[in-house]
C-alpha angles and dihedrals in degrees: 000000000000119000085241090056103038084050096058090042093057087030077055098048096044094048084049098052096048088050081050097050090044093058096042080050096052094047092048087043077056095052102043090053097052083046099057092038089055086045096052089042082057092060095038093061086044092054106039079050093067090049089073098072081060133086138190122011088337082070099049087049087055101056093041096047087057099045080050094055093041095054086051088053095050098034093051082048097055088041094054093038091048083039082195123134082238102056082042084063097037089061100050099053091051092051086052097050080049089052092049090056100056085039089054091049099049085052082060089073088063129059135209124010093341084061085043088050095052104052098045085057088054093053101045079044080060106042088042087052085046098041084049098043084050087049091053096051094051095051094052096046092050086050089052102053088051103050086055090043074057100047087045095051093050098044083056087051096053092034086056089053094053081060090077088062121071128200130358089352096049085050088053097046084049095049098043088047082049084056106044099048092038093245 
């Protein structure tokens, strides 16, 4: 066998085994979201459960507090599962209109300008979880983009000096740079 041959063989069963291991990784990424939504559906029906012996605004803090607690649940599942800068926001910005409703409800059990107070708490507690959560997600993307302008730069570097090769040698360098820095 040829070392032409015998590259793009190798160069073949590598490229095979990663597409293997990305799809084993996204069915056990499946799995491990459905699990954790079961798991926080499961909470969500205990503690909803516990709400019953309660009456009045306890009670709507209650529920609240465990479809809170349910939405964090999912929405932690479905970041982790997407694994983006953007479902890592999202999720972010949907526990804390989760949090404001329990917040707003437990403002319920006060009147006047303690109430007033209270809910405007609750709101500026909101908007500083979803600034920050925006933030996040900027930085990381920024981060993101750099770290790729880097990889770039650095695939152009490596491909310039395979130019100095020629033939069987020069394909080699090429497809060895392609591999390294994922082009």
């Amino acid at each position: 066998m040829s070392m032409n041959k015998l590259l793009a063989t190798m160069l073949i069963s590598v490229a095979s085994l990663s597409c293997a291991s990305a799809a084993m990784a996204a069915e056990g990424s499946k799995a491990t979201y459905k699990a954790a939504e079961d798991a926080a559906n499961a909470t969500y029906t205990a503690d909803k459960a516990k709400c019953e012996s309660l009456n009045g605004n306890d009670k709507d803090v209650c529920v609240k507090q465990a479809k809170a607690t349910l939405e964090h649940g999912k929405q932690e599942a479905k970041a982790q599962y997407k694994n983006t800068p953007e479902a890592a926001a999202a999720a972010r910005k949907a526990e804390a209109d989760a949090d404001y409703d329990v917040a707003k409800a437990k403002c319920n059990a006060q009147a006047g300008n303690a109430k007033d107070v209270c809910v405007k708490e609750a709101k500026a507690a909101r908007t500083d979880t979803v600034a920050n959560a925006t933030a996040k997600k900027e930085v990381t993307e920024a981060h993101t983009d750099a770290r790729n302008a880097k990889n770039d730069a650095a695939y152009k570097v490596a491909a310039e000096k395979c130019d100095a090769k020629a033939g069987p040698a020069k394909d080699a360098c090429i497809e060895s740079a392609k591999l390294q820095f994922n082009q």
